[in-house]
N, C-alpha and C positions, 0 to 999 in steps of 0.2 A: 675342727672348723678351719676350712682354708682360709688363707690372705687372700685379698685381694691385693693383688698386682699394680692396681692405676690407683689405688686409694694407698701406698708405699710408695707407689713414686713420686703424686704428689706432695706426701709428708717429706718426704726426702728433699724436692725442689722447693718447697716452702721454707723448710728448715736451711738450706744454704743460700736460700734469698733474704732472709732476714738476717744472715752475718753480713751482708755483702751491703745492704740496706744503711745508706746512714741516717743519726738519729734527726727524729722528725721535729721541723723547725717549730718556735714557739710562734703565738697568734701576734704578741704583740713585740717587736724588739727592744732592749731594756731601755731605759734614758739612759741618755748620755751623761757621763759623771763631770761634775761641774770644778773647772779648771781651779785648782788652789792658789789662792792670792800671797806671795809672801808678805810676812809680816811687817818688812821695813817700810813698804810702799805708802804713800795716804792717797786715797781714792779721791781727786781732786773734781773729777771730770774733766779739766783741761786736759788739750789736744797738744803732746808736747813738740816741736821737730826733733827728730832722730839724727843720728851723726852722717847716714845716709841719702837724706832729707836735701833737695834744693832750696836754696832763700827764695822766699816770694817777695 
């Protein structure tokens, strides 16, 4: 039984289009991982000025 000629080339160009191909993106991007608080800190909600800070 011959080959087909155009149905080899194809495989051929499929096959080196899918190494070349990068992987396909996800639907949703992950969340963002949520900043760790160190433990010395106390969560006061006051707004404190920084050493960089002008006086008001």
């Amino acid at each position: 039984m011959p080959i087909d000629p155009y149905a080899a080339l194809n495989a051929m160009l499929r096959a080196e289009a899918a190494r070349f191909t990068p992987p396909a993106r996800r639907a949703e991007p992950a969340p963002p991982q949520p900043v760790p608080v160190p433990a010395d800190t106390e969560p006061t909600g006051e707004v404190t000025q920084g050493p960089g800070d002008p006086v008001a």
